[in-house]
Every structure is written in C-alpha cells, then in structure tokens.
C-alpha positions as CSV (number, residue, x, y, z in Angstrom):
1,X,106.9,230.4,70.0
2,X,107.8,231.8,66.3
3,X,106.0,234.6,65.5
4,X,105.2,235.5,62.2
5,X,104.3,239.5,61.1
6,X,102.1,239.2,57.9
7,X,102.2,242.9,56.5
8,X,104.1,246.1,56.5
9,X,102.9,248.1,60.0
10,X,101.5,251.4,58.4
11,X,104.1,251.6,55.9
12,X,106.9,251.4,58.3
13,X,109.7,249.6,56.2
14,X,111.2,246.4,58.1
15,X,114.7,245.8,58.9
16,X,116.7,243.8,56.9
17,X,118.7,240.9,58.5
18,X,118.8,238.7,55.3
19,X,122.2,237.9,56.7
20,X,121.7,237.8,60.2
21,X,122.8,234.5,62.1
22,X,122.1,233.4,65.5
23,X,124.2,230.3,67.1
24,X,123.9,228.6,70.0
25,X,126.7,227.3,72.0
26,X,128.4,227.6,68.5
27,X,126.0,225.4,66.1
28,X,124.1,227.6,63.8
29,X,120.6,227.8,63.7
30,X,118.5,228.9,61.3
31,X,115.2,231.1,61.6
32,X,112.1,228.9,62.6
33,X,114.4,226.0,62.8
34,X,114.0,223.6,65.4
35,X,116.9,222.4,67.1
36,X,116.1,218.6,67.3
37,X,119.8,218.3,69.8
38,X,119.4,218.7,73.4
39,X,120.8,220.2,76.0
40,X,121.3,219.8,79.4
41,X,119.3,221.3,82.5
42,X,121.8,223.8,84.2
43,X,123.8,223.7,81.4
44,X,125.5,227.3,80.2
45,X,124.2,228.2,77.1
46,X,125.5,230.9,74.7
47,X,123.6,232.9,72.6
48,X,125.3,234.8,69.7
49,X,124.2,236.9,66.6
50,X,127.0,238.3,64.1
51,X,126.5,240.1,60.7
52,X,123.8,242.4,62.0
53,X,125.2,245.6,60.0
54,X,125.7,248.9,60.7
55,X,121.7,249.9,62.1
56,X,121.3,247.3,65.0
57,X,121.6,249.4,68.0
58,X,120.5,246.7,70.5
59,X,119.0,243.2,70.9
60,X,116.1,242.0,73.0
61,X,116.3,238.3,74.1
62,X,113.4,236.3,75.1
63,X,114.7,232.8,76.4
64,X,110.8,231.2,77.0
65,X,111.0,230.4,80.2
66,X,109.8,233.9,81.7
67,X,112.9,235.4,81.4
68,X,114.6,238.0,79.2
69,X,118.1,240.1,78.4
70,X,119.6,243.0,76.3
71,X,122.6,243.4,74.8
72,X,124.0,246.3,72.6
73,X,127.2,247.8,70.9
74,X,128.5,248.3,74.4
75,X,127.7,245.1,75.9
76,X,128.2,242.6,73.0
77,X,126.1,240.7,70.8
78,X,126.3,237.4,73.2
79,X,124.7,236.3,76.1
80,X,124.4,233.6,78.2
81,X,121.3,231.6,80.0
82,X,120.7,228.6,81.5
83,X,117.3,226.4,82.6
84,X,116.2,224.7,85.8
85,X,113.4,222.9,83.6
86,X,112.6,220.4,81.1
87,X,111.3,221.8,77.9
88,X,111.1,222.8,74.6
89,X,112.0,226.2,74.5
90,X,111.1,229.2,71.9
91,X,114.1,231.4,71.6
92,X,113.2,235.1,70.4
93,X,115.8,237.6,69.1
94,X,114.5,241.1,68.9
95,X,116.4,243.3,67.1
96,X,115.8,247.3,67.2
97,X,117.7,249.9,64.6
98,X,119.1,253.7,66.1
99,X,116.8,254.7,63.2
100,X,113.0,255.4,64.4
101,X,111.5,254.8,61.2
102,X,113.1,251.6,60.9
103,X,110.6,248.7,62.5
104,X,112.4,246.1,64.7
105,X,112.7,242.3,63.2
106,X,111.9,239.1,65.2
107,X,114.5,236.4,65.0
108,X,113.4,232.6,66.3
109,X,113.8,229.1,67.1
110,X,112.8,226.5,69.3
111,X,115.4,223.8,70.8
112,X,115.1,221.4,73.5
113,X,116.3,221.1,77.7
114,X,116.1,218.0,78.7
115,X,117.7,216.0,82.1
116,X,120.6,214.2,81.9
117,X,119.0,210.5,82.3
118,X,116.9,211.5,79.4
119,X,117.5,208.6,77.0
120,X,116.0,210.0,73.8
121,X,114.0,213.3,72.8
122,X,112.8,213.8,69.3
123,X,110.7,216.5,67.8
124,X,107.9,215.0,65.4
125,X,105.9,217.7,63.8
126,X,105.2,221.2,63.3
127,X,101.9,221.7,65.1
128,X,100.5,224.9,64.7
129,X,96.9,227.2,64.9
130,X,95.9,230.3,63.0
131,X,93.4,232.5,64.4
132,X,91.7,235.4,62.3
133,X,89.6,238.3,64.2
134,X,87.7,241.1,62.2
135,X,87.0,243.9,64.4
136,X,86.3,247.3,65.0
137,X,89.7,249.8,65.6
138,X,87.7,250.4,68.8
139,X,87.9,247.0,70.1
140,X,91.5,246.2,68.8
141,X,93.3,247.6,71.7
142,X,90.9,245.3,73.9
143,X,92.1,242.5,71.7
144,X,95.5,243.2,72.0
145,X,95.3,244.1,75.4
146,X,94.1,240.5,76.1
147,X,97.0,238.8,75.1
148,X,96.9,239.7,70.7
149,X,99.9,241.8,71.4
150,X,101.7,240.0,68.6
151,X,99.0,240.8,66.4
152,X,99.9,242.7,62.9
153,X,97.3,245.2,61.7
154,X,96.3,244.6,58.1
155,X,95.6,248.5,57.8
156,X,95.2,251.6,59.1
157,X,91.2,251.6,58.0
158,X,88.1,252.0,60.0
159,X,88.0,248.2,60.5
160,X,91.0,246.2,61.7
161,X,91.8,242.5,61.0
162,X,94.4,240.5,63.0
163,X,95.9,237.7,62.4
164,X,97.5,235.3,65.2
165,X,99.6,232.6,64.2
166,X,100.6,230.1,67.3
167,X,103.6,227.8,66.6
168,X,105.2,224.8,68.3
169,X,106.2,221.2,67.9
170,X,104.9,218.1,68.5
171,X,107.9,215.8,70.8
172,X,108.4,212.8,72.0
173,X,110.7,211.6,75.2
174,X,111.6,208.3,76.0
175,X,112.5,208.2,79.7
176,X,112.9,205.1,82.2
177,X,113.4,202.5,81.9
178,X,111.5,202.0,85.2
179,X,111.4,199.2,87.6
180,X,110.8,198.1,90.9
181,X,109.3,194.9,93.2
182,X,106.0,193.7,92.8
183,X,104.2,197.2,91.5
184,X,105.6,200.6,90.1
185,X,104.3,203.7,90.2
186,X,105.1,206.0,86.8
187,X,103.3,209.3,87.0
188,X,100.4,208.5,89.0
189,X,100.0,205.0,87.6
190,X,100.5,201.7,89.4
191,X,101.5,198.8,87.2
192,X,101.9,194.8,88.2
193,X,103.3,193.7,85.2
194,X,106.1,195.2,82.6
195,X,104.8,196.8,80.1
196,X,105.6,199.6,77.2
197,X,104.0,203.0,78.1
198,X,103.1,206.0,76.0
199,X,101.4,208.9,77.5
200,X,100.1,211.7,75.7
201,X,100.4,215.2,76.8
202,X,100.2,218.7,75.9
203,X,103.3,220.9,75.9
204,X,103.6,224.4,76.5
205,X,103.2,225.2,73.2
206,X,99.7,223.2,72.9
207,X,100.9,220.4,70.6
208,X,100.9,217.2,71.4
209,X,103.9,215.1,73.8
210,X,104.0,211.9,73.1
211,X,105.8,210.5,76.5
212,X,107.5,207.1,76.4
213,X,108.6,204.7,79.0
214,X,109.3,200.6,80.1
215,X,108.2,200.1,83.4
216,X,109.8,196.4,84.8
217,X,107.9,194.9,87.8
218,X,109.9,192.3,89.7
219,X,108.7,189.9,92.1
220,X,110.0,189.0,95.9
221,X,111.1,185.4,95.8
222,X,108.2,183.3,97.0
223,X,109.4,179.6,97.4
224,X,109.0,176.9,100.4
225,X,109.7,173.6,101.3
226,X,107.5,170.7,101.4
227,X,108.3,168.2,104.5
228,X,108.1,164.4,103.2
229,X,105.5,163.4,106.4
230,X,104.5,166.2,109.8
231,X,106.8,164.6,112.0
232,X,109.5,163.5,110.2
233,X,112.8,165.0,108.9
234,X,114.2,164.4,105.8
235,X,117.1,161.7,105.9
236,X,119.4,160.2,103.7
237,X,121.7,156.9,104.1
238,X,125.6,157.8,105.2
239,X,127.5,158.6,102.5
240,X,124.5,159.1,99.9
241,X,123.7,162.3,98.5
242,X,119.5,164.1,99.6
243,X,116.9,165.0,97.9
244,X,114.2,167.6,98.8
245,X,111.3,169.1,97.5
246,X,110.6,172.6,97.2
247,X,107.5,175.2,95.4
248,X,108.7,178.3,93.9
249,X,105.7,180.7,92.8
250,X,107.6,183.9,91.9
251,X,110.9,185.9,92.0
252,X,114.7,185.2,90.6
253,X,117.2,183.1,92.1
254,X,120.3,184.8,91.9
255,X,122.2,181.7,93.8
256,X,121.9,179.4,96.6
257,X,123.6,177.6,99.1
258,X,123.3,174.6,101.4
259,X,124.3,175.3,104.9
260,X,124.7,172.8,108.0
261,X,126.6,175.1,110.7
262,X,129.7,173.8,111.5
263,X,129.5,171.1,109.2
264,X,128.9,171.9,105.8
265,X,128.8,175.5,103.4
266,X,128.5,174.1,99.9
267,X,126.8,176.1,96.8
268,X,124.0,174.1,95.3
269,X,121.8,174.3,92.1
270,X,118.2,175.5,91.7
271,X,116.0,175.8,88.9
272,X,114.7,179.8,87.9
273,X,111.5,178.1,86.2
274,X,108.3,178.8,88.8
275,X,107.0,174.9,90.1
276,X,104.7,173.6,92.1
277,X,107.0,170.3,93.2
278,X,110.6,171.3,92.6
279,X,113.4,168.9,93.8
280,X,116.7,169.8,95.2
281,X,119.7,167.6,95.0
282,X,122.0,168.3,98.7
283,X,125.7,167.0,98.9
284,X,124.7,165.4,102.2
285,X,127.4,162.8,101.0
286,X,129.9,165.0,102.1
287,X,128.7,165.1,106.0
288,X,131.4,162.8,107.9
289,X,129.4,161.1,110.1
290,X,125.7,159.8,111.2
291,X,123.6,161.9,113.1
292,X,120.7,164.3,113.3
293,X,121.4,167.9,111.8
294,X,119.7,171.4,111.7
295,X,120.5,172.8,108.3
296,X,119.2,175.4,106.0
297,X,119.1,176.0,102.2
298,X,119.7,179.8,102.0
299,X,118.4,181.4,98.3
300,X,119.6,184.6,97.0
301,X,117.2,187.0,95.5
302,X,118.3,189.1,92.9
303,X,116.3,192.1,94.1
304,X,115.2,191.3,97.3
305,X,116.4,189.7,100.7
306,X,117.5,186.4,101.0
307,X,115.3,183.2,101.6
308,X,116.7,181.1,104.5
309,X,114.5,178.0,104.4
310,X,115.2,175.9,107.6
311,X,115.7,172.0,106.9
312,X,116.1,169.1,109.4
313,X,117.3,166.0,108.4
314,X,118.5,162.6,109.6
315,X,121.9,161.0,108.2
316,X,120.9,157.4,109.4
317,X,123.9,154.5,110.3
318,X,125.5,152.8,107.5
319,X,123.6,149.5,106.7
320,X,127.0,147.5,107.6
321,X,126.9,149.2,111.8
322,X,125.3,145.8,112.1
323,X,125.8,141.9,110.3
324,X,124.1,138.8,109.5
325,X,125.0,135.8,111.4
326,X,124.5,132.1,110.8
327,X,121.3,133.1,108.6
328,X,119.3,134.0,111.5
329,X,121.2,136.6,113.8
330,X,121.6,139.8,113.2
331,X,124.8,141.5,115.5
332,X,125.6,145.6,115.9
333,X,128.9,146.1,115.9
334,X,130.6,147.5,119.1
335,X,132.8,150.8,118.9
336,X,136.1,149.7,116.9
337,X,134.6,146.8,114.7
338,X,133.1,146.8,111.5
339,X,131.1,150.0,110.4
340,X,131.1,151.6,113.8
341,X,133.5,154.4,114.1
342,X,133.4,155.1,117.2
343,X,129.9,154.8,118.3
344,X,128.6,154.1,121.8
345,X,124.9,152.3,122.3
346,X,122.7,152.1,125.4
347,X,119.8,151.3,123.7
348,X,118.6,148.8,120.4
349,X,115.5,148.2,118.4
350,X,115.4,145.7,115.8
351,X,112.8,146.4,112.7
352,X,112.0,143.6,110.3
353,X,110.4,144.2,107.5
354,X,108.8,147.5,108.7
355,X,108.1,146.7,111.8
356,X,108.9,146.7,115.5
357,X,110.1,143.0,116.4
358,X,108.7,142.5,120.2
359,X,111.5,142.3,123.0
360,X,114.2,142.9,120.1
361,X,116.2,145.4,122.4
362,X,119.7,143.9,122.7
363,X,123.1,144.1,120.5
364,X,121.8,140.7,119.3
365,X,118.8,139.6,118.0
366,X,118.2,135.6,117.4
367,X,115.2,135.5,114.8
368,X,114.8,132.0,115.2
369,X,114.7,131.0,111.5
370,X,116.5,131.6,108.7
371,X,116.0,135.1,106.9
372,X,114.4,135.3,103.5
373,X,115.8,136.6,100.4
374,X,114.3,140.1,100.2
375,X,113.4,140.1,104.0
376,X,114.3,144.1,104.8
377,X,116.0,144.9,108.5
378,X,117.1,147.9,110.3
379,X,118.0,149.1,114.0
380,X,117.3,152.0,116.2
381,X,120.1,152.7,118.1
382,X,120.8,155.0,121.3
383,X,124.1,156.8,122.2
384,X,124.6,157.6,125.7
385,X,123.7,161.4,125.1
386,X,120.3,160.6,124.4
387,X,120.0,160.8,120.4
388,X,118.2,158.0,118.7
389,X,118.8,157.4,115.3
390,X,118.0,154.3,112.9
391,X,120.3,152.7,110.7
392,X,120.1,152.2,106.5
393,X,118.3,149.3,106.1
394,X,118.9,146.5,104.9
395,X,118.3,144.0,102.2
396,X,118.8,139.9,102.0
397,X,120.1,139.0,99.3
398,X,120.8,135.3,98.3
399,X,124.9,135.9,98.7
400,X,124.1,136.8,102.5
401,X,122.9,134.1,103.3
402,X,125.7,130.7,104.0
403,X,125.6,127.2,104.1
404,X,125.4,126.0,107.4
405,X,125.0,122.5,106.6
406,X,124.4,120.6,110.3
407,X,124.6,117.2,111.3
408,X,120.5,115.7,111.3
409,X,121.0,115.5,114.9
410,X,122.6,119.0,115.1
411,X,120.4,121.6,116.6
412,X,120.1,125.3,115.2
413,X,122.2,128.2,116.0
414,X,121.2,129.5,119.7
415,X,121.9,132.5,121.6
416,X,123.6,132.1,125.4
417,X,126.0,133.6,127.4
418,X,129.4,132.9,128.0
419,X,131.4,134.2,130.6
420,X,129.0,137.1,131.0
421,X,129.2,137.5,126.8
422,X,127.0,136.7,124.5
423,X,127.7,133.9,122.2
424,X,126.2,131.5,119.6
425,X,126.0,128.5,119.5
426,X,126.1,126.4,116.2
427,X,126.1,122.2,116.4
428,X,129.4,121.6,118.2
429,X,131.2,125.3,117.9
430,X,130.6,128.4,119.7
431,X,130.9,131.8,117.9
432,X,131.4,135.7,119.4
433,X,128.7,138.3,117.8
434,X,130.9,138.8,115.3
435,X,131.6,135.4,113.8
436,X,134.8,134.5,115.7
437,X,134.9,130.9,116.7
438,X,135.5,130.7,120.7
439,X,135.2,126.8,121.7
C-alpha cells in the first residue's frame, strides 16, 4: 500500500530524500513503482537504501505481510526478509531525521512473491480509491483511531478534512496447467472436460486478480471385445493371419500387445480414434501349429492401468490334413503323411457343405458320387487327449477333380478292407487312402 501525504503537517517542513534510492536484491526501484519481476517464496530478499544524507538517523521497514524492522547508523541501512506466502506485497521505508522539527518521509513500492511452479505473474493496472471525510477536530481522533491513521490534516482549524488515498494493482497469474482422469478439481470446481479458466478475485489490496489456468481431463481407457457368435471362439486357418473386432469409447492407447502364453508376445497396432466396431489384425500366422489357445490382447493406457482383454481362439487344421480321392473320397492323412505333422486321431466328422454327413466318422469317407465343383468340405478331428478341433475347409475346384475314365462295364470306386486296411477299389486296381496302387 503507497501512501500518499497531501499537505505540510502544521507547518512542519518534510524531509528531503530527492536522492534517496531503495533496491532490492540489487535492482533499483523507484518510488511508487511496481516491481512487475517476481520472486520466490522463501527466498532471501535484501532491502537497501543509500544516499540518505547526513539527517537520517534511522529507518522503519514495513514488509506487508505483518511484519516490520529498523535499522540505523549503527546497524546499517540493509536488511533482510523473506515470505511464506504468495502475494503482492507493499514495501514501506520510513525514514526519521535526529532533528525533531524535521517530519519523517514515506518511501514505497509494491513487488510480487510468487511459488516456484508459478508460470507467469503480470501486474495490469493501477487500481486505486480516494476517500474524503469532513469532520469536526472532535471526531478526528475517532477517525483516525479507526484505522485513518495515515490520514494528513488539511489544517490546524476548527474543522478537519482528511484525505485517504488506498493504492494497489490489479494482477494476473497464470498457474496449472492442471490435469487429471475423468474430472479435476481447481479451487472448489469440478470439471469433465478441458477447458481455459479465469477466475476473478480480490487481492489484498482490493483490486481485482484476474487468476488463470488449463485444466486437462483425461479419460480411463474404455474399450472391449465383441465375440463373433456366444459360443464360439474366434479362429483362423493355420498359417493365416486373425481378425477381431473391438469398441473403444474413451481413453489413449499408449501401445498394445498380443499375448498367447508360451506361444506368442508380439506388439500389434490399434487405432486412437473412439469406434463403435474397430477391427484388429493378430499375427496368428506366426503360431506353429493347430490347436485351441487362450490369449489376450493387453492395451496400454497412457494414464491409467492397463486393459488385458481375454481372447480365445481356434487355429483350425490346414485344409490339406485331408485329400480327395478318385472324385468321391475324401482321406485324412495319418501322422507322417501329407499335412499332418505329427498328429494323432481317435475320432472323425466329415461336413459337407455345412453340414454333418450321417455315419461319416471314419479316416475315410466314400460319398458315393462324384463331388461338385464348388461343393465345400471339412473334418472334425479328435486327438487322444480329448481336444476336438475342425479342419480349414475346403473347396472343389475343377483341377481337383481327375479323369477316371472306366470301362462301361467297370463299376465305381468302392471302399473295403484289405488285410484289416482300408482300401479302394477302382475297376480292376486297388488303391491305399492315400492314392498308392496295392494290387
């Protein structure tokens, strides 16, 4: 707060200090300035005045914060203060003369404490009220008494007018920025979504502060996967790469992987952009062999915990585990021969076409007529552990399909066994499942 004296106090001369200076922390600073740099909260600060001449016999120093100091010939003209709170604070110098008749002199400014994650604080404008009271010398002590005590009497008359002059600055502060997950709280006041705050306030010196902030509200990844049918597991043919389909409603992927314990660890690629029906390509072409796996697609959040969304899936039998024979017989190959790696069955169930062909449930399956071009067939198959799994199916296509040209006479390929083997039979030759002639 600057105070300003308007007149002479009954004659009593004032004390010149034309060239008096006051710094702080070095940098000089004029009367009534205001210091627009900051400085820190518990920072040391020194104030010094110089060139106060020969009548100064001591200074009075009023830091604004409630708290004052002297210092004199003997002590020095310096002294040192710090402040435990944000503000702008009115510096007052008072300076008194060993001569009585000499009246003291005010020396002022106003500069500002601020934290250290303060990003910006700017003083605006002077901001500043005048009051004027007309009053009896009876009921000036009363007046100054209640708080006028930096009043200056007009005159030494009958009636007494005071003047009351109350200074300060208008600031702005830009703190923040703020953020946090799904709301944040700023001074009292929940927001959902970012936005650009300013507050107005009233500082200590009754002007207006203008404070500023960006408060950033982040969301918790919300995303799931959608399941193809209820009881079902996704799948994919051996050696062919998966697709899945996901819904993402909010947050930021910060990465993701896709995980098959023991199998498979691979980073994979997922859109940011919020969807409804999202798909995700898996490298389930790099899993080795056929069989039924329990997988996950783990998603990093970038604020949040991870996602670890659970996936089953099915990689089915190659299409070529079994082979058309003769047109009309289809033949799974045994462990060691064809597409089979190593596979044991104890079980079979041919599919034509989509569906279940009755008593199919052998290694071979006689259809009894040629296939058709475009005719689609598959196998569920049984390992000896207990895991059932179909195979890729598969489609006839005009190069499958030979000419077995026969005699009119010549009957059509038939199934029978052979030493406890089955066989075909084809006009005059007989053939093992897997196209070897035997007789």
């Amino acid at each position: 707060m600057r105070r300003f004296f308007l007149s002479l106090l009954c004659g009593l001369p004032l004390l010149g200090l034309h060239a008096t200076t006051i710094t702080l922390n070095g940098t000089l600073i004029n009367a009534g300035d205001t210091y627009v740099q900051p400085f820190c909260v518990d920072q040391d600060l020194v104030f010094e005045a110089s060139d106060l001449g020969d009548c100064v016999e001591r200074i009075e120093w009023n830091f604004g914060d409630g708290t004052t100091a002297t210092s004199t010939t003997a002590t020095g003209w310096a002294v040192t203060h710090s402040y435990t709170v944000t503000n702008w604070y009115p510096l007052e110098a008072r300076f008194y003369c060993a001569d009585p008749t000499q009246y003291e002199e005010i020396y002022s400014f106003t500069f500002r404490v601020i934290r250290p994650d303060t990003v910006v604080a700017e003083a605006q404008k002077e901001c500043f009220t005048v009051d004027y009271y007309a009053a009896h010398k009876a009921e000036c002590d009363e007046l100054i008494a209640n708080g006028k005590s930096w009043s200056e009497q007009e005159n030494c008359w009958e009636t007494v007018y005071t003047y009351h002059m109350f200074y300060g600055v208008e600031t702005a502060e830009q703190i923040g920025p703020f953020a946090g997950v799904d709301s944040v709280t700023v001074f009292g006041k929940t927001y959902y979504t970012d936005a650009d705050v300013e507050d107005t306030l009233v500082n200590e010196q009754g002007c207006n502060h203008y404070r500023r902030y960006h408060v950033t509200v982040t969301s918790c990844l919300d995303m799931s996967l959608y399941y193809p049918y209820e009881a079902e597991p996704y799948f994919a043919c051996f050696g062919e790469d998966m697709e899945v389909n996901y819904e993402k409603k909010r947050g930021t992927i910060h990465g993701a992987r896709f995980k098959v314990p023991g199998t498979l660890n691979v980073p994979i690629t997922i859109s940011n952009e919020d969807v409804t029906m999202g798909t995700i390509t898996l490298p389930t072409s790099q899993i080795k062999r056929p069989g039924r796996y329990h997988g996950f697609v783990a998603v990093a959040d970038e604020y949040c915990d991870s996602l670890f969304l659970p996936l089953d899936f099915d990689i089915y039998y190659p299409e070529n585990i079994f082979k058309l024979k003769f047109n009309d017989v289809l033949a799974v190959y045994q462990k060691g021969h064809g597409g089979n790696t190593g596979y044991e069955f104890t079980a079979y169930q041919w599919y034509v076409n989509g569906s279940a062909v009755e008593g199919a449930t052998e290694s071979v399956y006689y259809h009894g007529k040629s296939f058709s071009v475009g005719d689609e067939v598959w196998i569920v198959l049984t390992t000896p552990d207990g895991m059932t799994l179909r195979s890729c199916p598969k489609t006839i296509k005009e190069e499958d399909l030979r000419d077995y040209t026969a005699k009119p006479t010549q009957a059509t390929a038939r199934k029978m066994i052979l030493n406890d083997r089955i066989v075909i039979q084809k006009g005059e030759h007989t053939f093992d499942i897997y196209g070897q002639r035997v007789r």
